[in-house]
N, CA, C and O atoms as a GROMACS GRO file, in nm:
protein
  324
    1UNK      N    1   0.084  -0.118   0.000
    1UNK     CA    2   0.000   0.000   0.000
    1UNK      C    3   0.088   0.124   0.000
    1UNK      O    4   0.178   0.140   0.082
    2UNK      N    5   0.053   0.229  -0.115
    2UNK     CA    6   0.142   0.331  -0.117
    2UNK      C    7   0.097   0.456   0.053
    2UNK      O    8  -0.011   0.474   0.108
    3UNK      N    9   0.215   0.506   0.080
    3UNK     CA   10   0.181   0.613   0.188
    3UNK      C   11   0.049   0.695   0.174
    3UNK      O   12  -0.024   0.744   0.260
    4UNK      N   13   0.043   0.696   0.060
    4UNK     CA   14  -0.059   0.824   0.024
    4UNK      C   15  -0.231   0.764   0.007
    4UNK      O   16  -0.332   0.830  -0.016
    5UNK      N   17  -0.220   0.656   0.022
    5UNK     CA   18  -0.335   0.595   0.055
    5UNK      C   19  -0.381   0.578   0.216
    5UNK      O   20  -0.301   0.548   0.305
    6UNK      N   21  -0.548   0.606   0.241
    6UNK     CA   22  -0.610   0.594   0.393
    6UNK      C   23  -0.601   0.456   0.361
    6UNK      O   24  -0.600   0.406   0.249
    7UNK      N   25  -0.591   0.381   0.511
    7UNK     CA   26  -0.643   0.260   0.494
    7UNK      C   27  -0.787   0.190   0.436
    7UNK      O   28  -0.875   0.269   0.402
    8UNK      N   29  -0.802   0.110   0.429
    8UNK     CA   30  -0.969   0.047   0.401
    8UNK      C   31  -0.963   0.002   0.548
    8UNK      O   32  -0.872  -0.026   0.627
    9UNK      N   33  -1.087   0.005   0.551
    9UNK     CA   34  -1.158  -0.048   0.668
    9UNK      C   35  -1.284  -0.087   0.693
    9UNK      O   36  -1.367  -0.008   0.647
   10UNK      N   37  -1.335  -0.192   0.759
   10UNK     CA   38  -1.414  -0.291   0.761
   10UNK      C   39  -1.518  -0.268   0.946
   10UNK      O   40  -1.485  -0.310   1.058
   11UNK      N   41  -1.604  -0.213   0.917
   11UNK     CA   42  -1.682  -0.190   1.014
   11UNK      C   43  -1.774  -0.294   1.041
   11UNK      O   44  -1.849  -0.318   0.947
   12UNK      N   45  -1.792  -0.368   1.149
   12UNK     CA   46  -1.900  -0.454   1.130
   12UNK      C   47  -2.007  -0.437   1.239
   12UNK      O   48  -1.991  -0.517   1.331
   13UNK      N   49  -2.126  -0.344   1.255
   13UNK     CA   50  -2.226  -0.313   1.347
   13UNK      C   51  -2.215  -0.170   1.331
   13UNK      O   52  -2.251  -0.096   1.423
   14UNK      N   53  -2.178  -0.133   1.247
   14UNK     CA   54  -2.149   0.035   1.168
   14UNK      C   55  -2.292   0.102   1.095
   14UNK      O   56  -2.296   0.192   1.011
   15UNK      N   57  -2.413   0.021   1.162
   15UNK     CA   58  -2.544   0.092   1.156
   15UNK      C   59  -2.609   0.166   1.238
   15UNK      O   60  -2.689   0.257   1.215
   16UNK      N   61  -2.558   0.108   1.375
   16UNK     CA   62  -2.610   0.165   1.503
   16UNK      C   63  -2.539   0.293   1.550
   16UNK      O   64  -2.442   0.347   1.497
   17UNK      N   65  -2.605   0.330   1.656
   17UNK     CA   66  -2.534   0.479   1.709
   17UNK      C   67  -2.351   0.550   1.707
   17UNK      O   68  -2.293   0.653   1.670
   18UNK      N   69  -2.321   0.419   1.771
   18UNK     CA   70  -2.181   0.398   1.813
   18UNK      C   71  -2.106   0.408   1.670
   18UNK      O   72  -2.026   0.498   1.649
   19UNK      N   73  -2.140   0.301   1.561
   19UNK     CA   74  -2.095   0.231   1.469
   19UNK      C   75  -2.118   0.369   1.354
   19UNK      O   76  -2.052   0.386   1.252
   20UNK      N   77  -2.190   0.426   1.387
   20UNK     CA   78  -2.222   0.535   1.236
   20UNK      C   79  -2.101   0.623   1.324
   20UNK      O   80  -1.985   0.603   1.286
   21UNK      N   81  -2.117   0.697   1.410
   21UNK     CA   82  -2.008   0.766   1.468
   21UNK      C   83  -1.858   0.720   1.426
   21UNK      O   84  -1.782   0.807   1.384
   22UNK      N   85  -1.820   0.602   1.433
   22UNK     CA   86  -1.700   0.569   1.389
   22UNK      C   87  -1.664   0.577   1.263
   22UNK      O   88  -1.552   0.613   1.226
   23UNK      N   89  -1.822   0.520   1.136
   23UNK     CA   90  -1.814   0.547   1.007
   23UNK      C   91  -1.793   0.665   0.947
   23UNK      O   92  -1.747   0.687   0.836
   24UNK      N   93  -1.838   0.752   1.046
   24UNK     CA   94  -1.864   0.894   1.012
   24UNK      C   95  -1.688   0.970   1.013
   24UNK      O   96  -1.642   1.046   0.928
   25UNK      N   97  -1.620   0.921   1.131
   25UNK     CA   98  -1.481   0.955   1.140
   25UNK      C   99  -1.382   0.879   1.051
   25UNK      O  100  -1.292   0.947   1.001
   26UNK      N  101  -1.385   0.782   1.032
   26UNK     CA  102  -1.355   0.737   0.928
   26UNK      C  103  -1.345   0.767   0.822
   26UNK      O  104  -1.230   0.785   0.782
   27UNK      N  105  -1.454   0.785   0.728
   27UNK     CA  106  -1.499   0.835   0.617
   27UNK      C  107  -1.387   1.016   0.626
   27UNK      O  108  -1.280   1.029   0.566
   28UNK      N  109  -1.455   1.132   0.718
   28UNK     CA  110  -1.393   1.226   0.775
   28UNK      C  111  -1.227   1.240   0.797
   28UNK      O  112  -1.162   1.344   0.812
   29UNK      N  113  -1.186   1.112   0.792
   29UNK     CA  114  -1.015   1.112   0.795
   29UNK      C  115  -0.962   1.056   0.637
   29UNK      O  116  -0.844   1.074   0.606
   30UNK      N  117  -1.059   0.986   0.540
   30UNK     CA  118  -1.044   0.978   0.400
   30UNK      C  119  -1.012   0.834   0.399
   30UNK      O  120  -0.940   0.787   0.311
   31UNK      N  121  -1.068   0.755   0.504
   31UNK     CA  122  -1.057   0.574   0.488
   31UNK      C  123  -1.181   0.556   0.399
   31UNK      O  124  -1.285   0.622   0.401
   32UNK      N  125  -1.145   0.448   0.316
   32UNK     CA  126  -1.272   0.384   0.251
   32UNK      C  127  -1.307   0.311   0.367
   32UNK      O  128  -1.232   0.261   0.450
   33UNK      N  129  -1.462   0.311   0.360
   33UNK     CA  130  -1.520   0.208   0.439
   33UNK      C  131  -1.640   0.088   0.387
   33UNK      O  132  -1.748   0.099   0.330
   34UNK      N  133  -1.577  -0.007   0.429
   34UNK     CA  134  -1.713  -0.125   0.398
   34UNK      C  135  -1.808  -0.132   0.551
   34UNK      O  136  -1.749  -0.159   0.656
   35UNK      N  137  -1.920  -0.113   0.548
   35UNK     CA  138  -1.986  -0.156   0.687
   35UNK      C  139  -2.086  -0.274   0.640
   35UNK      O  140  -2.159  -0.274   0.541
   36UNK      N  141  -2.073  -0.349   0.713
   36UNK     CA  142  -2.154  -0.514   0.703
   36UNK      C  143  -2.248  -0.503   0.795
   36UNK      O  144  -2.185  -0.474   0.896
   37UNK      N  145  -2.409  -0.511   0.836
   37UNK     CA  146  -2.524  -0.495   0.855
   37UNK      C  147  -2.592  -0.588   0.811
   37UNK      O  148  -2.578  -0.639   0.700
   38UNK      N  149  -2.719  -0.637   0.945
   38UNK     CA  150  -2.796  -0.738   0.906
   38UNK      C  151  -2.920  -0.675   0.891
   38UNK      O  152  -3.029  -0.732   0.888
   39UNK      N  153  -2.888  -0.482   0.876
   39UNK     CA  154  -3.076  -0.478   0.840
   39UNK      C  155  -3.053  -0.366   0.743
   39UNK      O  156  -2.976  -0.270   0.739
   40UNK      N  157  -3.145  -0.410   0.671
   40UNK     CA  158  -3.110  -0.375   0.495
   40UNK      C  159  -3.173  -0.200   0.536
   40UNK      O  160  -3.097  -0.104   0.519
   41UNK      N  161  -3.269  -0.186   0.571
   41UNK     CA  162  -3.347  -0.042   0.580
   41UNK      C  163  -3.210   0.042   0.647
   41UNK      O  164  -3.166   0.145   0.595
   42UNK      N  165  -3.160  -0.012   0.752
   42UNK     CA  166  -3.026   0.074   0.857
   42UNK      C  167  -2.943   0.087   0.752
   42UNK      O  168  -2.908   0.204   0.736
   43UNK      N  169  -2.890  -0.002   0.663
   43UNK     CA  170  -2.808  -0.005   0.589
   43UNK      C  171  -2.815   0.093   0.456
   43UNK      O  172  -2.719   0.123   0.385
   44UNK      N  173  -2.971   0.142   0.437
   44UNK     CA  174  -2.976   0.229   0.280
   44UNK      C  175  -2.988   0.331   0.369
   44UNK      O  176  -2.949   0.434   0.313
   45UNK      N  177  -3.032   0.356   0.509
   45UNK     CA  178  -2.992   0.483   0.553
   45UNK      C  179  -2.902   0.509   0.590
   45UNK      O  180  -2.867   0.626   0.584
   46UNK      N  181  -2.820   0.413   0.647
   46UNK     CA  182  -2.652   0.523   0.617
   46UNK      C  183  -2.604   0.582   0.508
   46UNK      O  184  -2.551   0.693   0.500
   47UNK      N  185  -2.630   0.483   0.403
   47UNK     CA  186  -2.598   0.486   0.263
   47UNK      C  187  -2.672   0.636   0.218
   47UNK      O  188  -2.598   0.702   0.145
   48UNK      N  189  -2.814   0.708   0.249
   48UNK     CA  190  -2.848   0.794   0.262
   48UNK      C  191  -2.784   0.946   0.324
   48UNK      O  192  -2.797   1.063   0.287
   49UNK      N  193  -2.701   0.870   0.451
   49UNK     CA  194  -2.720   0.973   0.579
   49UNK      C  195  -2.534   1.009   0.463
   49UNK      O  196  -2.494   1.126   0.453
   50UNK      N  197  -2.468   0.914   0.409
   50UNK     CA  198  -2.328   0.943   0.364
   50UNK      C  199  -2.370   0.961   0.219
   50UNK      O  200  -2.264   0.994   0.165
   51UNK      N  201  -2.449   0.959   0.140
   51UNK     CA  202  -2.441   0.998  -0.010
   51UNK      C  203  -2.384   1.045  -0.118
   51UNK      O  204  -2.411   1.024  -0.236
   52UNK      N  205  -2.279   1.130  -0.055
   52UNK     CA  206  -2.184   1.252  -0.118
   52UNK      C  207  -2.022   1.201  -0.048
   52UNK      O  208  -1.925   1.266  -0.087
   53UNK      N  209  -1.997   1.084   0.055
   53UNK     CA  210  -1.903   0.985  -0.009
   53UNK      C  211  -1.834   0.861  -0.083
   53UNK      O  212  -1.859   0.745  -0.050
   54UNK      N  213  -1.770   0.885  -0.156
   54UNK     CA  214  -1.779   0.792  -0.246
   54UNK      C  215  -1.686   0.678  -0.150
   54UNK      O  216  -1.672   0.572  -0.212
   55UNK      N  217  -1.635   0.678  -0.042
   55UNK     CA  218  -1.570   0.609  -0.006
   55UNK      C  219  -1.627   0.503   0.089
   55UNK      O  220  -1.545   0.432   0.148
   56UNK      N  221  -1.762   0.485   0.111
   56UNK     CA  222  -1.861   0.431   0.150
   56UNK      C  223  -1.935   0.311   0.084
   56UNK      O  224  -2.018   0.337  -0.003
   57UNK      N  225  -1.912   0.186   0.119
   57UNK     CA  226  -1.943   0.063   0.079
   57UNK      C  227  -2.084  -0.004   0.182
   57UNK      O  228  -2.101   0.064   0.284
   58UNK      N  229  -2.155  -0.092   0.171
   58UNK     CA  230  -2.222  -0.139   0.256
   58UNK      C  231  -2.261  -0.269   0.181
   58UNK      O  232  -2.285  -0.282   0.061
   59UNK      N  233  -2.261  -0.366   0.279
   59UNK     CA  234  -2.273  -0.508   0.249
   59UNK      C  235  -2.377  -0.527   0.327
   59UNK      O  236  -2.379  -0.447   0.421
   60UNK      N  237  -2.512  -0.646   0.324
   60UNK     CA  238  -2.593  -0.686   0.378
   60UNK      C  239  -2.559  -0.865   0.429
   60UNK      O  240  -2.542  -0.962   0.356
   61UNK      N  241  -2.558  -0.859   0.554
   61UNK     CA  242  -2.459  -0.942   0.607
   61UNK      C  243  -2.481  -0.980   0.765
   61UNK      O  244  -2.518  -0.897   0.848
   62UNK      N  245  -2.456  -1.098   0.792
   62UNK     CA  246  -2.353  -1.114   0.956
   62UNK      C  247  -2.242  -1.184   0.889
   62UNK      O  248  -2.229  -1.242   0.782
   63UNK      N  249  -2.140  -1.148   1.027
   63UNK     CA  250  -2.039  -1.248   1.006
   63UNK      C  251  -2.049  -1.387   1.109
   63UNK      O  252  -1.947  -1.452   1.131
   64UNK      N  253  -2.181  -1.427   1.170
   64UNK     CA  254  -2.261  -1.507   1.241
   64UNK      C  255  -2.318  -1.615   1.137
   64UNK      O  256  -2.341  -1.733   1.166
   65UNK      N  257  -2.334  -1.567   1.034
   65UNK     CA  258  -2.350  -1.679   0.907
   65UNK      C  259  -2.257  -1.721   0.844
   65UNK      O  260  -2.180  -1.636   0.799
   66UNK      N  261  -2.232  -1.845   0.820
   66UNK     CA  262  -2.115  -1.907   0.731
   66UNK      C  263  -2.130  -1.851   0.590
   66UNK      O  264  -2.033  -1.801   0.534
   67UNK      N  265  -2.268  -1.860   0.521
   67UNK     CA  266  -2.280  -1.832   0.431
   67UNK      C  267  -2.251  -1.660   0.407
   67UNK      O  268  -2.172  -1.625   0.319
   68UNK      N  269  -2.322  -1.557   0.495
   68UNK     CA  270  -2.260  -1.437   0.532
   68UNK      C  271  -2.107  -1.387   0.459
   68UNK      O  272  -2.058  -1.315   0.373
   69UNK      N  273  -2.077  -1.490   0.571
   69UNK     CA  274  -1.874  -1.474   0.621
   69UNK      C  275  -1.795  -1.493   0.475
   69UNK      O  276  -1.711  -1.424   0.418
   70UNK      N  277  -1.856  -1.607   0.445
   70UNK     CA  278  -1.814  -1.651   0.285
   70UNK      C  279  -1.805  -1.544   0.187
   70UNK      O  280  -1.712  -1.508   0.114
   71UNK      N  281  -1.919  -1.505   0.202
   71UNK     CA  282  -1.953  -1.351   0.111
   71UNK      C  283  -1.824  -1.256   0.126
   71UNK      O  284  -1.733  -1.212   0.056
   72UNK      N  285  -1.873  -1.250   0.264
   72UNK     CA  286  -1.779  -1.082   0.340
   72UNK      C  287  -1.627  -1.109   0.267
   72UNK      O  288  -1.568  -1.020   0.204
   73UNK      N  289  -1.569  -1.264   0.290
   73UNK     CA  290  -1.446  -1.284   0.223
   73UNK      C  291  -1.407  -1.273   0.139
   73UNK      O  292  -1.294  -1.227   0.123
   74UNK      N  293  -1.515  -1.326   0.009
   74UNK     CA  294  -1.439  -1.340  -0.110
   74UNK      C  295  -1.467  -1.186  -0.161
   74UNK      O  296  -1.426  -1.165  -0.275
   75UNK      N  297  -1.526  -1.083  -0.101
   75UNK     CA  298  -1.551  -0.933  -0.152
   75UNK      C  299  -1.444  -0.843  -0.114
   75UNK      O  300  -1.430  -0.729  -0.157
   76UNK      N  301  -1.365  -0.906  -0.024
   76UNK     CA  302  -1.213  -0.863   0.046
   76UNK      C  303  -1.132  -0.881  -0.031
   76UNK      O  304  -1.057  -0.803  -0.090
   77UNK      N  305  -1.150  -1.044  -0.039
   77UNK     CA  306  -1.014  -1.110  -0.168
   77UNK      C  307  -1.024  -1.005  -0.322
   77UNK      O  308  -0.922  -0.961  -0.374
   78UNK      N  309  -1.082  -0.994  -0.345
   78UNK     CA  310  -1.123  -0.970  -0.468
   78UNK      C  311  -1.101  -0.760  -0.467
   78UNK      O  312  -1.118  -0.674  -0.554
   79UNK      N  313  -1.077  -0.759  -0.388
   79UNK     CA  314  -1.051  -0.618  -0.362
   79UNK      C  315  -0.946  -0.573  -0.432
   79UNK      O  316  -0.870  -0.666  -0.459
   80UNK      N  317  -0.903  -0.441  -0.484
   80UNK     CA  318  -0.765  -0.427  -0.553
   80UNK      C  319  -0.676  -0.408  -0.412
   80UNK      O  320  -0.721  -0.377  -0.301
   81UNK      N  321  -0.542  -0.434  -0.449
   81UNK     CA  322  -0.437  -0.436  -0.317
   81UNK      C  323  -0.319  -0.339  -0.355
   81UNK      O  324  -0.226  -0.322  -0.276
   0.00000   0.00000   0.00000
């Protein structure tokens, strides 16, 4: 990863109070963020509440499901590096 890149980062419960606050600083310091959410409505309103960053990802998800987790992984792998 060159210097001049924020990290990526992977929020997981980044719908709720706590979790948007962190997304929100995040996003605010120039990290891309993925947040993983098991409720689709929380999830298009962040996606709402952040609109105007492009650095904002959201997956519909637990990582409590195998099938989930599987997902969450191969969308990591597959990421550019």
């Amino acid at each position: 990863m060159s210097g001049t890149l924020a990290p990526e980062v992977l929020v997981l419960g980044g719908t709720g109070s706590v979790g948007q606050g962190i997304v929100a600083a995040l996003l605010e310091a120039g990290s891309p963020v993925l947040v993983v959410g098991r409720n689709p409505g929380r999830l298009a309103a962040l996606r709402e509440q952040f609109a105007d960053e492009p650095g904002l990802e959201t997956m519909l998800g637990s990582v409590a499901d195998d099938g989930s987790a599987r997902a969450l992984a191969e969308r990591i792998a597959q990421r550019p590096r």
